[in-house]
C-alpha positions in Angstrom: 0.0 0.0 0.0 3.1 2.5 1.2 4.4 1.5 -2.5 0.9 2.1 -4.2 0.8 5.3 -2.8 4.2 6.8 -3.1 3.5 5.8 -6.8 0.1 7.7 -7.2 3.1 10.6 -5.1 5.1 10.7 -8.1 2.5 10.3 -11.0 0.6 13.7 -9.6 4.0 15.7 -8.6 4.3 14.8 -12.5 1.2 15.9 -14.1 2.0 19.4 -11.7 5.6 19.8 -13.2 4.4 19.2 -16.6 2.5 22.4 -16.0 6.1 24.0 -16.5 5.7 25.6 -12.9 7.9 25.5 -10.4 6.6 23.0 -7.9 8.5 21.5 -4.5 7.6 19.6 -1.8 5.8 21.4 1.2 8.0 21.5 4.5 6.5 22.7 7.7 6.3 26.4 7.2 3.7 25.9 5.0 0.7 25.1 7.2 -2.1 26.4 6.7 -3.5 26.6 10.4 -2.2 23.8 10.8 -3.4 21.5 8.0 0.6 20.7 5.8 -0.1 20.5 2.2 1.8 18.1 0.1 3.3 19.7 -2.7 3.6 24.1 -2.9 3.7 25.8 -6.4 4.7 29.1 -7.4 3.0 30.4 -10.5 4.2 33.8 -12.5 1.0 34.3 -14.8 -2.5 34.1 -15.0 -2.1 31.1 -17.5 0.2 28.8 -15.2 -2.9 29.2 -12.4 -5.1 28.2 -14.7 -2.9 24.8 -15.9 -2.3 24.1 -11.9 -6.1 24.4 -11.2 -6.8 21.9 -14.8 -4.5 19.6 -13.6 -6.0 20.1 -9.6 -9.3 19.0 -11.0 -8.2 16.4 -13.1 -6.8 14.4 -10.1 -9.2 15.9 -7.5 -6.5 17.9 -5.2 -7.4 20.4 -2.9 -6.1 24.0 -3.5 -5.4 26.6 -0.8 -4.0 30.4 -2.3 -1.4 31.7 -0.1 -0.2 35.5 -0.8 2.2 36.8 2.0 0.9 34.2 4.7 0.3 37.1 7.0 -3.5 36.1 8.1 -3.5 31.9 7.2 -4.2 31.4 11.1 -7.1 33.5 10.3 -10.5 31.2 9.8 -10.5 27.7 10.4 -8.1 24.9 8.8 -8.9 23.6 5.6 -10.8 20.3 5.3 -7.7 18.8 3.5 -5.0 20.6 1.5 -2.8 19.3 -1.3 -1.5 21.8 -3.1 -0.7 25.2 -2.0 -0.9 27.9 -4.3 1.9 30.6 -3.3 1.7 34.1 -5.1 4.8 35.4 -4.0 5.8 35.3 -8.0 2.6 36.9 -9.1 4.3 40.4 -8.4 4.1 42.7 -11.2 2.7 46.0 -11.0 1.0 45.3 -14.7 -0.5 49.1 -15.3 -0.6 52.3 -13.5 -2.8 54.8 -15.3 -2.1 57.8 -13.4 -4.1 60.1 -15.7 -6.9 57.6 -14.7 -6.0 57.3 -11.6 -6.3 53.3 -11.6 -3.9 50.6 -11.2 -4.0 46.7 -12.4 -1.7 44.6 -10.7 -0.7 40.8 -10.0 -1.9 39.6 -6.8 1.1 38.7 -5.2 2.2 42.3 -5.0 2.9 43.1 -1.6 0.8 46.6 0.1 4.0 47.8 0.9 5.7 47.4 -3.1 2.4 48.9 -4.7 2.6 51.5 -2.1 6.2 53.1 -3.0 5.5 52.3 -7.0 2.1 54.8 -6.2 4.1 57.9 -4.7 6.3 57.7 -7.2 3.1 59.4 -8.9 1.9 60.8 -5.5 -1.0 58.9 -5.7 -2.0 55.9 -3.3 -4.2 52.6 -2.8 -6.2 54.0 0.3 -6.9 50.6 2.7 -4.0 50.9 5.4 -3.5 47.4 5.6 -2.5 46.6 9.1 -0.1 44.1 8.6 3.6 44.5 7.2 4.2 41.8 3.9 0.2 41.3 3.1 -0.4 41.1 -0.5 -2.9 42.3 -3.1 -4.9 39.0 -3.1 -4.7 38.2 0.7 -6.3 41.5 1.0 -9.1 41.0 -0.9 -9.3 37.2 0.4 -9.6 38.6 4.2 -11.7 41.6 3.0 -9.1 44.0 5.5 -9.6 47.6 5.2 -8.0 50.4 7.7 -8.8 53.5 9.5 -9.8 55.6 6.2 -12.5 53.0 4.9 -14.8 55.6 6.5 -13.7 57.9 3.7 -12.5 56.0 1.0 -14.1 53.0 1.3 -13.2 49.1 1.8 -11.2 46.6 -0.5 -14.3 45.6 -2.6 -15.7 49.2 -2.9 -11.6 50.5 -4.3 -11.6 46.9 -6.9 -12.7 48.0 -10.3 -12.0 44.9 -12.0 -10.3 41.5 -11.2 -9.3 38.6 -13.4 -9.5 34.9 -10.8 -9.0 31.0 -12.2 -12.1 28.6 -11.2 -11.9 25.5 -9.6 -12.1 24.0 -13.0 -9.0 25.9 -14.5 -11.4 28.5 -15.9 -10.6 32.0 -16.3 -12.8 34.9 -15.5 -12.7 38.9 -15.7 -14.8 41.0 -14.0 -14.2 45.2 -15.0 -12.3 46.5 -16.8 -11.9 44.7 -20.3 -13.6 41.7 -19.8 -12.7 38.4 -21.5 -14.9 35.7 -19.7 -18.0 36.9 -17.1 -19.3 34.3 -14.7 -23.0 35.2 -16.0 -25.0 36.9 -13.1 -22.2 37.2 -10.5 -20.0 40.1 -9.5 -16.8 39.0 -9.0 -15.3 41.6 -7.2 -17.6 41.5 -4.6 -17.6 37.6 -4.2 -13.9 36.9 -4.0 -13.8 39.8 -1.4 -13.6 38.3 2.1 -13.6 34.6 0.1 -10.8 33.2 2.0 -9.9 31.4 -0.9 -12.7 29.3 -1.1 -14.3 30.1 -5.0 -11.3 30.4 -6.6 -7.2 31.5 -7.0 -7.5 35.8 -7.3 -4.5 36.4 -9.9 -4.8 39.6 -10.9 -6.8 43.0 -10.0 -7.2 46.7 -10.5 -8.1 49.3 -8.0 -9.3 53.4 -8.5 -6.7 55.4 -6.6 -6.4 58.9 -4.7 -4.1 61.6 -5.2 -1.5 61.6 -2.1 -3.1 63.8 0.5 -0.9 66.8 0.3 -1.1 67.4 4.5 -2.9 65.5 7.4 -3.8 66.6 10.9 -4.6 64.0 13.6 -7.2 65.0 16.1 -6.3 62.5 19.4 -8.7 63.1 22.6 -8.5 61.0 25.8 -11.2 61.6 28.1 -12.0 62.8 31.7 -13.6 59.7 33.2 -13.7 56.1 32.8 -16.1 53.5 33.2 -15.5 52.0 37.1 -14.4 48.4 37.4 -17.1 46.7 39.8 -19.5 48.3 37.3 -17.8 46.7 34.5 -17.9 43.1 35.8 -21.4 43.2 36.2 -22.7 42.1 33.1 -26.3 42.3 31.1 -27.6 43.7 28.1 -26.3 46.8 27.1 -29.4 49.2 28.4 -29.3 47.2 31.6 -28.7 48.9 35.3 -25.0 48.2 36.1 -23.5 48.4 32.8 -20.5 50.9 32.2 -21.5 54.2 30.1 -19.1 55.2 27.4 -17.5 58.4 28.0 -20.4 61.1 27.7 -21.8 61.6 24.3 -19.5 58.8 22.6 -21.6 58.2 20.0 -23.0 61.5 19.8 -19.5 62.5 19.3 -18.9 59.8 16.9 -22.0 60.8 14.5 -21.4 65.0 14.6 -17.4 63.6 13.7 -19.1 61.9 10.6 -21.8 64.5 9.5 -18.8 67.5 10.0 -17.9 70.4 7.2 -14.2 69.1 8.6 -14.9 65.7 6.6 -12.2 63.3 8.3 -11.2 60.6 6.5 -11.5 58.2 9.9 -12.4 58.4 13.2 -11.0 55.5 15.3 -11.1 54.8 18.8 -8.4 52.6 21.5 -9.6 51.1 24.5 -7.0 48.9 26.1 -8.6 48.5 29.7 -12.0 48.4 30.8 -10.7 50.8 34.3 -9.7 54.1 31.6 -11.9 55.1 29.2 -10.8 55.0 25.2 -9.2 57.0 23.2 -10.3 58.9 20.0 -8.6 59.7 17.4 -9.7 61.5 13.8 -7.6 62.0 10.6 -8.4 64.8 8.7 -6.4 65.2 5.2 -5.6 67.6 2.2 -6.6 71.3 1.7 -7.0 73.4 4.8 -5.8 70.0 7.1 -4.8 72.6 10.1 -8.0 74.3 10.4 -10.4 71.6 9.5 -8.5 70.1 12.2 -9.2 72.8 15.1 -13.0 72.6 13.9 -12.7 68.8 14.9 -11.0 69.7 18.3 -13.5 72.2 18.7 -16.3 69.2 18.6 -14.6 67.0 20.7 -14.3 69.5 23.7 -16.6 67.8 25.6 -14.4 64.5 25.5 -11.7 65.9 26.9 -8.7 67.4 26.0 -7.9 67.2 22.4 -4.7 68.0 21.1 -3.8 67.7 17.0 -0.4 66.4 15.6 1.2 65.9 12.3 1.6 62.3 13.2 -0.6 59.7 14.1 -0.7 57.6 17.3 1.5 54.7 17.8 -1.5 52.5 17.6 -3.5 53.9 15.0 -3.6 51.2 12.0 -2.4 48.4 13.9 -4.4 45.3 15.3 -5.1 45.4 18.8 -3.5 41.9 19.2 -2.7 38.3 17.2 -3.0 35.6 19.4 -6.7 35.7 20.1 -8.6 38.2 18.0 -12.2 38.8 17.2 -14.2 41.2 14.6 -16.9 43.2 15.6 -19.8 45.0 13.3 -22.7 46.7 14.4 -24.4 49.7 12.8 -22.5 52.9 13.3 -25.3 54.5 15.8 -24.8 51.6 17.8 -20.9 51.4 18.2 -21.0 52.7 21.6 -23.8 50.4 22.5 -21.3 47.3 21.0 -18.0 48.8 22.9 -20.3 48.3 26.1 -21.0 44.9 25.3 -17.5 44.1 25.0 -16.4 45.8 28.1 -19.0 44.4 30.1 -18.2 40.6 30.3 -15.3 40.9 32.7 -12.2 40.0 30.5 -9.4 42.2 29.7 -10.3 43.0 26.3 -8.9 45.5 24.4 -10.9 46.9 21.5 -9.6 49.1 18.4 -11.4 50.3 15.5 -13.6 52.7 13.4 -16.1 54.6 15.6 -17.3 56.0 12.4 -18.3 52.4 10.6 -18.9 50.4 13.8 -15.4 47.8 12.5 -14.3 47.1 15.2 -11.2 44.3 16.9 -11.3 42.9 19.9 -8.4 41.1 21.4 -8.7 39.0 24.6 -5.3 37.7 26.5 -3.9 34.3 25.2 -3.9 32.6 28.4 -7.6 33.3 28.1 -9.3 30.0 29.5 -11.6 27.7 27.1 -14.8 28.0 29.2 -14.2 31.6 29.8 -13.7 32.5 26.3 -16.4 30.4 25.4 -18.9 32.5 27.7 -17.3 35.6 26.5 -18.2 34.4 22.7 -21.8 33.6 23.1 -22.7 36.6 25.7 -21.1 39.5 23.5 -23.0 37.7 20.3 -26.4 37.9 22.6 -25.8 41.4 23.4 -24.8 42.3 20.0 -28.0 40.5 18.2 -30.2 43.1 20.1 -28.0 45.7 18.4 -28.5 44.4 14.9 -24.5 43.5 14.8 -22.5 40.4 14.7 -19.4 38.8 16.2 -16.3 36.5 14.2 -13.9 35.2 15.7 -10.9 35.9 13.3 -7.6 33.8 14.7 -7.5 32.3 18.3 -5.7 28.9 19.2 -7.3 25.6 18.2 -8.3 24.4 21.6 -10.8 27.8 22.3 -11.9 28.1 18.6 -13.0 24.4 18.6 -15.3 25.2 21.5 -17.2 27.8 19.6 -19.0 28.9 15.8 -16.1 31.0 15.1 -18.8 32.5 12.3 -22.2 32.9 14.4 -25.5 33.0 13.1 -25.1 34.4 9.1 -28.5 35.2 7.3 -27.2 34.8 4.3 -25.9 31.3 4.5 -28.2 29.7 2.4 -27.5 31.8 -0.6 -23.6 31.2 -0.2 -23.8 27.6 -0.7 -25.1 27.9 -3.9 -22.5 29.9 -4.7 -19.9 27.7 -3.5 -21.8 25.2 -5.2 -21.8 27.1 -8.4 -18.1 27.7 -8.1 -16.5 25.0 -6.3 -19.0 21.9 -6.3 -16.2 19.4 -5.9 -15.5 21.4 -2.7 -11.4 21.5 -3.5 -10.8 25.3 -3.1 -9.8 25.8 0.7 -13.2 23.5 1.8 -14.0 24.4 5.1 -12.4 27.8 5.8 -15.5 30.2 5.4 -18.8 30.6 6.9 -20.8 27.5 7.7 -17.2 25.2 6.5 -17.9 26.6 3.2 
């Protein structure tokens, strides 16, 4: 049997390096969360995708998309995984129309690449990814967006057009010039927040912005703070007992948004439940310094505000990797969902937009599997009365196993039939969206 297999070994890695892409075995750095592949190939073009996903289907392999491995612990582990996809050599920056303001590029591009290539111009991609070495396609597979998505919009809403390779080796374009539609679907806006689980994203173009040409940030902490015995008492979020945001939080938050000063993002850090949060808003281009003491003026009442040319040290940046959840409510409710949070008696530190209700929560990795469990299913109570939802993005095996890392999804239904309409072998990353899509 040992021999019978080691043959079937060598007849697929054979029908992969007649593709004429470089293909090697997987070693141990190539987990994805925790499920090894067996073989890892590293296509240049569209066309080489395509071949690797004929001969995938051909022999039945399962296919996971890596771009800079910078959020694979994110979502669960695939179902199986034989081949992994890596896009590192999918990193040409194939057309920057600057007249146009629109860029088409490969989607193994790194943020950081595109993002020097773009000032060159003085014109940027505007999604501060928050993670150093992400790439174009891992953005769009984990659907991450920054501070400014309050302005400028998320990954799907900057993608004009992107060209992805089916289960089946087909090729499809979506904006743009298009050479093969999927008939019906928008492409874009599927493969955003996919986690590789339609198809391999190969290429994509985005509309761009003119480099802001100054920026002002706002930062206010406040005067009070929500008291601890308060905090560990639990309940709904209208309930006696429960901690109050700082005064007029979400007042605050919505005068921020409706403002002549137009900022560009309006982000709050709350490390500790015993302080109250900070707020921070970016405003950006003509006028930046007095747009920016109209913002100060509105956040007087929060405490003292004080504008710099630079941002906070945590401003763009996760509130923590180890165990890490995703928060979304609607925006008149954000201060209702930073309550929730606060309220279940963990130290959890929260970061986010104020102005789109995105918001991260990090709990400590030593967090206990019962506790984290509780904390899970309470916040997703409290946030259901708020019209929102909890995900648990990353968090170690043994406390994701003990909960939906998903919750309840309306739409569920509707996205198996697109899975089945893309996928219905089930080989692309099976398992690692909502409901083990």
């Amino acid at each position: 049997m040992d021999a019978l297999h080691e043959t079937g070994g060598a007849l697929l890695s054979g029908a992969l390096h007649r593709t004429g892409v470089t293909i090697r075995e997987a070693g141990p750095d190539d987990a994805v969360a925790g499920v090894s592949p067996r073989w890892v190939a590293l296509p240049e073009t569209t066309e080489e995708v395509a071949a690797l996903m004929r001969v995938s289907a051909e022999h039945d392999l399962a296919v996971t998309p890596v771009g800079g491995g910078t959020r694979l612990h994110w979502a669960p582990p695939p179902e199986r995984c034989d081949l992994l996809i890596d896009t590192c050599c999918l990193n040409q920056v194939l057309e920057h129309a600057s007249g146009d303001l629109v860029v088409r590029v490969q989607a193994g591009v790194t943020m950081d690449s595109l993002a020097e290539t773009l000032a060159a111009e003085g014109q940027e991609l505007s999604l501060d990814v928050p993670l150093d070495g992400a790439t174009v396609g891992g953005v769009l597979a984990t659907a991450t967006a920054g501070p400014r998505r309050f302005r400028h919009g998320t990954a799907r809403d900057l993608l004009i057009g992107v060209t992805v390779v089916l289960a089946d080796g087909t090729t499809a374009r979506s904006g743009g010039k298009v050479v093969k539609n999927v008939a019906g679907y928008d492409l874009g806006k599927l493969f955003t927040g996919s986690y590789g689980t339609l198809g391999v994203i190969t290429e994509a173009a985005f509309r761009l912005h003119p480099i802001p040409d100054d920026r002002r940030w706002i930062i206010a902490e406040p005067p009070g703070a929500p008291g601890s015995e308060a905090v560990r008492g639990g309940g709904p979020p209208d309930a006696p007992g429960w901690p109050s945001s700082p005064p007029g939080l979400d007042v605050l938050a919505a005068e921020l948004a409706a403002s002549q000063a137009e900022p560009s993002a309006i982000e709050v850090d709350w490390p500790d439940a015993r302080r109250g949060p900070v707020v921070a808003v970016l405003v950006e281009g003509t006028a930046a310094d007095a747009r920016a003491r109209a913002v100060r003026a509105l956040m007087a009442g929060h405490g003292t505000a004080r504008i710099t040319t630079g941002p906070p040290g945590w401003w763009g940046t996760l509130p923590g990797e180890d165990v890490l959840l995703e928060v979304r409510v609607p925006p008149s409710r954000a201060g209702g969902a930073l309550r929730a949070v606060m309220a279940r008696g963990l130290p959890a530190h929260v970061r986010g937009s104020m102005a789109t209700a995105a918001l991260q929560v990090a709990l400590p990795p030593d967090v206990g599997g019962s506790a984290f469990a509780e904390f899970v299913s309470g916040v997703r109570d409290d946030l259901g009365r708020l019209g929102g939802r909890l995900t648990v993005l990353t968090a170690p095996q043994e406390l994701a196993g003990r909960v939906d890392r998903w919750g309840p999804v309306g739409a569920l239904p509707l996205l198996r039939r697109v899975k089945e309409r893309f996928d219905p072998g089930r080989r692309m990353s099976p398992g690692r969206s909502v409901g083990g899509i």
